[in-house]
N, C-alpha and C positions, 0 to 999 in steps of 0.2 A: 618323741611324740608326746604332747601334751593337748587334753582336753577342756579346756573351763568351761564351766556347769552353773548351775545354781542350787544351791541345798534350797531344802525345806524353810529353813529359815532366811530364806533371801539372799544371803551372800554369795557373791562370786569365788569360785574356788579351781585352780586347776588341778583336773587329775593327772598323772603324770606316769609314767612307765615303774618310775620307782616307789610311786605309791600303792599303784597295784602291788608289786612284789615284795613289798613291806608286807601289806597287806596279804596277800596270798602265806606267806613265811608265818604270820602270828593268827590266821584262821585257826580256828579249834582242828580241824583235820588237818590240816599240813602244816603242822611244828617242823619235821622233820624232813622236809623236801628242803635239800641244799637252793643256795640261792642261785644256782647259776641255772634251775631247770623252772625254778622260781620265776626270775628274767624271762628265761624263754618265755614262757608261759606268759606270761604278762604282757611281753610283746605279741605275742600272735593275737592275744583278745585285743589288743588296744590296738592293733593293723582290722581286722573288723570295722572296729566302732570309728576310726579316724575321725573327724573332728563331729561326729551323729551323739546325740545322748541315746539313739536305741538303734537297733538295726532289725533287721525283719530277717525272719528264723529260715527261712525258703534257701540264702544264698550258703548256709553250712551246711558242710561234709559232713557224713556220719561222724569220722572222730575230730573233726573241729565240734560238733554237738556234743559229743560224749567232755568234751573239758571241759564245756562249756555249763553242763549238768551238775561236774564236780565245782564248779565253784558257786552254782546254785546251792551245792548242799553244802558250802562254806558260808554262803548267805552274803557273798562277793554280788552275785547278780540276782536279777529277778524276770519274771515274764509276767507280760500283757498279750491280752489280744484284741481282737479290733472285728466287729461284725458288722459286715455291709450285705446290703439286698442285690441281687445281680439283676441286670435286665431282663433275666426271663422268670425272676421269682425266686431264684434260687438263694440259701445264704451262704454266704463264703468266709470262713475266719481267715484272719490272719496273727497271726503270731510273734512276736517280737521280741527281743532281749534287751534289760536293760541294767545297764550297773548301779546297786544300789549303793549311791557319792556316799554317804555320810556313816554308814557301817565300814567303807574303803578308808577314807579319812582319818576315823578312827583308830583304826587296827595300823593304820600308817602311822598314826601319833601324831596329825595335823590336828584331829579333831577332836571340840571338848566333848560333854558328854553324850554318849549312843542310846536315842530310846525308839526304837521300833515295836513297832505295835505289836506283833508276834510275838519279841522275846520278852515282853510287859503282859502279852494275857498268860505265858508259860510261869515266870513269875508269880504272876497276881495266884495261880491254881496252886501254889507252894503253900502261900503265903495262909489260902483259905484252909489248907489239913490241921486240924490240931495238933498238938505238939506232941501230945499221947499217944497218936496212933505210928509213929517212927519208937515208940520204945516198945511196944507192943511186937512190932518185925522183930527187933532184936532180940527181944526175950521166944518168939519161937523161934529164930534161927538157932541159938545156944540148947 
């Protein structure tokens, strides 16, 4: 099962079953998950999304969501939502999943370099501490 997509910067790219599970395998939290639960894993989110760049949160199981969560907090997917007026006034969210290609890409070793906005404002807040207040910790820890 393979999905082609288009990154951020234009290019056509296909995702692929073993690009998630590259990627899934070298996420910051699942170093250690063997490849074969890795696979699995990879297959069952990419039987979801079949050839969709997002799919709508309503059609998962609680523990199809709960993986689905874990690989949010690998930074594998992401979520949108989508707010419409009903005919009688009312508003109705909807909710969606989608995989973010170019964090997958990467952690697959397709792709050059990863700069998401998130992990560049976590960055940039390092970057503003001075260099004095990290020796400071250390000299009260000792």
């Amino acid at each position: 099962m393979a999905l082609m997509t288009k990154t951020k910067q234009g290019e056509f790219v296909t995702l692929t079953v073993n690009d998630l599970t590259k990627a899934i395998r070298n996420s910051i939290d699942r170093k250690g998950m063997p490849e074969d639960e890795a696979r699995q894993m990879a297959q069952h989110v990419m039987n979801f999304f079949g050839y969709s760049e997002r799919i709508i949160d309503n059609i998962l199981e609680p523990e199809d969501r709960d993986a689905f969560y874990m690989l949010e907090d690998s930074g594998l997917l992401t979520t949108e939502r989508e707010e419409t007026t009903l005919y009688d006034g009312r508003e109705w969210r909807i909710h969606y999943w989608l995989f973010k290609k170019e964090k997958i890409l990467h952690l697959a070793g397709k792709g050059g370099a990863y700069d998401d906005e998130q992990d560049e404002d976590i960055r940039s807040i390092y970057e503003e501490i001075p260099e004095g207040v990290w020796r400071i910790q250390e000299e009260e820890e000792e």
